[in-house]
Structure formats: structure tokens, C-alpha cells
C-alpha positions as CSV (number, residue, x, y, z in Angstrom):
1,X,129.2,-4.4,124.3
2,X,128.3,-1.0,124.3
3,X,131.1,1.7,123.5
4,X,131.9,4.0,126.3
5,X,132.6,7.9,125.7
6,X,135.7,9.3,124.9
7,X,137.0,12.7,127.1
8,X,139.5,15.2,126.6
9,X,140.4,17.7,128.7
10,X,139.0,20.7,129.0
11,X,140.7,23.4,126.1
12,X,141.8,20.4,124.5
13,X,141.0,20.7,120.4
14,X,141.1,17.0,119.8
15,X,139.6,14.3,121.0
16,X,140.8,10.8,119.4
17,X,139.1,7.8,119.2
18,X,138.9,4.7,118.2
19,X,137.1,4.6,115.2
20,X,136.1,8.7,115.1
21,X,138.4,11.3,115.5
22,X,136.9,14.6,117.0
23,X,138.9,17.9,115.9
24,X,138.0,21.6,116.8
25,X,139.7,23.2,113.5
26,X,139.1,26.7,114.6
27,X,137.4,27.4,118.3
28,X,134.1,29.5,118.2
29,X,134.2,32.6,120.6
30,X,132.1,35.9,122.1
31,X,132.9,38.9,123.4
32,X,131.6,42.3,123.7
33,X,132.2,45.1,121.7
34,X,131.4,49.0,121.2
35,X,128.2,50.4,122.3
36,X,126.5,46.9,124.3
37,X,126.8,45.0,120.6
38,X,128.2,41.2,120.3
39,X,131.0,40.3,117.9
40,X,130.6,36.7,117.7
41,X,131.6,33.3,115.4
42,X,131.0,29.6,116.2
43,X,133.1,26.3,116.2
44,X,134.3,24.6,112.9
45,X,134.8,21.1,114.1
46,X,135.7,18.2,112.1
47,X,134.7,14.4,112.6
48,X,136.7,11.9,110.7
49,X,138.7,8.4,110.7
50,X,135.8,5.9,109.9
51,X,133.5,5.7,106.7
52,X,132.0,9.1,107.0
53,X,133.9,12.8,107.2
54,X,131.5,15.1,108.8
55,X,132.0,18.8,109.0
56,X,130.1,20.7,112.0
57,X,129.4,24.1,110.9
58,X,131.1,25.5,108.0
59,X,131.9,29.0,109.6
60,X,130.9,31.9,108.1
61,X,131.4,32.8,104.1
62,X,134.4,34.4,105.4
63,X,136.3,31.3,105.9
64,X,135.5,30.2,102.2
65,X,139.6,30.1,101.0
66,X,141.0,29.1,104.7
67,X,138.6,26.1,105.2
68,X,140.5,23.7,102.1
69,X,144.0,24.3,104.0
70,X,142.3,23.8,107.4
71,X,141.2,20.8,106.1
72,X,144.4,19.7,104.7
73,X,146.4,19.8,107.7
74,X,144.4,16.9,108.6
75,X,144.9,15.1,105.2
76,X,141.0,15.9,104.4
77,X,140.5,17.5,100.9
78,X,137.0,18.8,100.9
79,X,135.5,16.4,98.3
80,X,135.5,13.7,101.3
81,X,133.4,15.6,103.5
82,X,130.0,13.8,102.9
83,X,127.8,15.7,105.3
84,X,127.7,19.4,106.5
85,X,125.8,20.0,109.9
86,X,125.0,23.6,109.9
């Protein structure tokens, strides 16, 4: 039997599922700034509750000492995280 999809509502940062758990640790965004340029930063999102941890895009090297505590308030230390999709 195939598995159907999961939904969340929209804004919502979590999406749980059965096996998978889908988490938006910090929300990507855009918006304009001085003279027409673009400040911008996308999505960290983490997948986890089955045999893999995946972690969707890293964020940028600025996130480097908040992404371990992110992580943590989900009882993921980083050395779990077998795949990075960048």
C-alpha cells in the first residue's frame, strides 16, 4: 500500500509523520533593501525520526555556532546528520 502525503498548514514549521519528521529550523526569507539590491537567506530544514538525519541546506557560514544548538533543541547532535543537501 502506497504511503499517502503528509500536510501541514500553511506557516506551519513542522510537519510530523509517521516515520519522518519534517522541521523548518530557521525559515528562509527576501526582501528588498537600499538602492534596488536583495538581502536574502534560504531555509535550514531538518528531516529526521527514521534511519537517516538529513539536513537541507546548511545556511550560510554565518550560522556555523547556532546550527549545533538548533539542532539540539530537537535532540540531534550534528554527528547524526548523515547527508547534507545543499
Amino acid at each position: 500500500m502506497p504511503l499517502r502525503p503528509r500536510t501541514a498548514p500553511l506557516g506551519s514549521l513542522c510537519v510530523p509523520g509517521p516515520l519522518y519528521s519534517v522541521r523548518v529550523l530557521r525559515a528562509g526569507f527576501s526582501e528588498p533593501g537600499p538602492e534596488g539590491s536583495m538581502r536574502a537567506d534560504g531555509s535550514v530544514t531538518l528531516v529526521w525520526g527514521g534511519p537517516l538525519t538529513v539536513l537541507v541546506d546548511t545556511g550560510g557560514p554565518w550560522l556555523r555556532d547556532e546550527l549545533p544548538g538548533m539542532l539540539a533543541q530537537h535532540g540531534v547532535r550534528p554527528k547524526i546528520v548523515l547527508f547534507y543537501v545543499i
